[in-house]
N, C-alpha and C positions, 0 to 999 in steps of 0.2 A: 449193812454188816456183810461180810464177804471172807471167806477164807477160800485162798486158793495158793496156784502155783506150786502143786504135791510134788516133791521129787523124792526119791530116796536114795541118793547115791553113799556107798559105804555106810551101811549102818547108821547112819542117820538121816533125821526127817528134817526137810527143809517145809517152811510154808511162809505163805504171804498174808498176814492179815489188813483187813482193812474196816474200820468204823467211825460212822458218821462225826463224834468227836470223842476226843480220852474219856476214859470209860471203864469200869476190873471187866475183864475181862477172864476168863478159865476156859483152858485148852487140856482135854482129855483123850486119854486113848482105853478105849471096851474090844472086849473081844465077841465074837458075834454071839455069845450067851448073854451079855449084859454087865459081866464083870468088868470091872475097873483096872486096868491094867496099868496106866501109870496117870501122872497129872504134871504136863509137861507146862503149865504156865497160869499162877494163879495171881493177875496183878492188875495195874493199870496202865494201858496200855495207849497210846497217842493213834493217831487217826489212821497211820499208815507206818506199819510195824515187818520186819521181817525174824523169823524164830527158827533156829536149828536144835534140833535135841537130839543123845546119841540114843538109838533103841536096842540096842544089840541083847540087850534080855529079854527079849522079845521072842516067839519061838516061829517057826513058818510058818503063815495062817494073815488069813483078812480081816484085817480087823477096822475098825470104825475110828475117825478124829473127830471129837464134839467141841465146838466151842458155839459158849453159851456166856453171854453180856445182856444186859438188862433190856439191847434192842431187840434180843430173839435169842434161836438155836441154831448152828448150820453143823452139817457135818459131810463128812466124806471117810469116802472107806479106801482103803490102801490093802496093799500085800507085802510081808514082809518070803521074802523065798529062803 
C-alpha cells in the first residue's frame, strides 16, 4: 500500500494511490490535534488510482493525509500556506 506523489497546486491536493489489489479504501485529512478535517475518499479503489480534491476550506497549517485499507495505514503531512 503506498500513497504518494503530494502536490498542492491551486487549492487543491493531488495524490497517487497505489494497493496491492481493489480494495475500500478511506482517505482523510486531521489537523495536527487529531480532528478530522475533511474525508476526501471513502470507496473501492483499483490497484493504482490517482485523486484530486479541492481544499480550500482548509485554513494555513499542516496538516496530516491518512489513508487507511484493510492492508495497513499510511499517512503524510502537507501545508496548506
Amino acid at each position: 500500500m503506498r500513497l504518494a506523489s503530494l502536490s498542492l497546486p491551486h487549492l487543491r491536493i493531488t495524490f497517487h494511490l497505489a494497493v496491492a489489489e481493489a480494495q475500500p479504501v478511506r482517505v482523510e485529512v486531521f489537523d495536527l490535534l487529531g480532528r478530522r478535517r475533511a474525508l476526501l475518499l471513502a470507496s473501492s479503489v483499483v490497484p493504482v488510482s490517482d485523486a484530486a480534491f479541492t481544499i480550500e476550506a482548509l485554513l494555513a497549517r499542516t496538516y496530516v493525509l491518512r489513508m487507511s485499507a484493510p492492508d495497513g495505514v499510511v499517512t503524510r503531512t502537507f501545508t496548506v500556506f
